[in-house]
N, C-alpha and C positions, 0 to 999 in steps of 0.2 A: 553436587550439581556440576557437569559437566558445560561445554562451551556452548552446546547447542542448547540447550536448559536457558542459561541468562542470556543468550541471543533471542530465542521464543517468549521471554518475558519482557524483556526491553521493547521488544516489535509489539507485544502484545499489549504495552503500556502504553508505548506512542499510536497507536491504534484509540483507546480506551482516550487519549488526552486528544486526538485531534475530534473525535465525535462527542467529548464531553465539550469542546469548544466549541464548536460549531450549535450543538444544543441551545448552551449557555448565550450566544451572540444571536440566536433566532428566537430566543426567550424574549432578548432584552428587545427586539423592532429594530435594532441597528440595521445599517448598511451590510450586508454579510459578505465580504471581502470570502471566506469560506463556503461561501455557498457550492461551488461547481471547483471543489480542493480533487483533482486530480494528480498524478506521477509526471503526467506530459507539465502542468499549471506551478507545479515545483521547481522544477530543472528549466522551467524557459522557454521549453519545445525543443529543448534537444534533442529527446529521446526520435525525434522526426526523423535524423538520419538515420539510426540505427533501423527503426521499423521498417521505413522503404527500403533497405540493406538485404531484408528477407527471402532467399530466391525463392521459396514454395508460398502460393498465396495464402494458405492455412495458416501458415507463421506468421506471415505479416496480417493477415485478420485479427488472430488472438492476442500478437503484441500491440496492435490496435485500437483492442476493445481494454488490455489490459493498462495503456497508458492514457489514454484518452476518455475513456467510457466508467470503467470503474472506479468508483471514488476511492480516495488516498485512508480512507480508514479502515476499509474493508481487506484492500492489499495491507496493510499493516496486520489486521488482526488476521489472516487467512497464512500468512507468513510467517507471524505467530505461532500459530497454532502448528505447522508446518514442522518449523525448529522444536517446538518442544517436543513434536512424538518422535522427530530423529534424535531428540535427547533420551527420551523412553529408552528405543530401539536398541543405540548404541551405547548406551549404559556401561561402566567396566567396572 
């Protein structure tokens, strides 16, 4: 196994453990502190400078939709799954 192999399985686990938690806390009727677990709801909103930073507005749309819109589990497993086929790929 190569670097980008345990890279694609690490993302692919913390993916696989933030939506087995979030599950598990919308099981129980709690408060779901994870409910709306965003990249931008991680970092604090820092990711704010960078996206307006974007000089083409296609960039800053898609870092937009990718910090703010798309849930923190899906970027995990999608990044995942990412790294393990450039593990595949580049295999030696």
């Amino acid at each position: 196994m190569n670097t980008f192999t345990l890279t694609g399985c690490a993302l692919g686990a913390g993916g696989v453990g933030v939506l087995g938690y979030q599950a598990l806390s919308s099981l129980m009727n709690t408060n779901n502190v994870w409910h709306d677990f965003t990249l931008a709801s991680v970092t604090n909103d820092r990711v704010a400078g960078i996206v307006e930073a974007m000089p083409a507005e296609f960039l800053e749309r898609g870092l937009h939709y990718l910090a703010y819109d798309l849930p923190l589990y899906q970027l995990l497993l999608a990044a995942g799954v990412a790294f393990f086929l450039f593990g595949a790929i580049f295999r030696k």
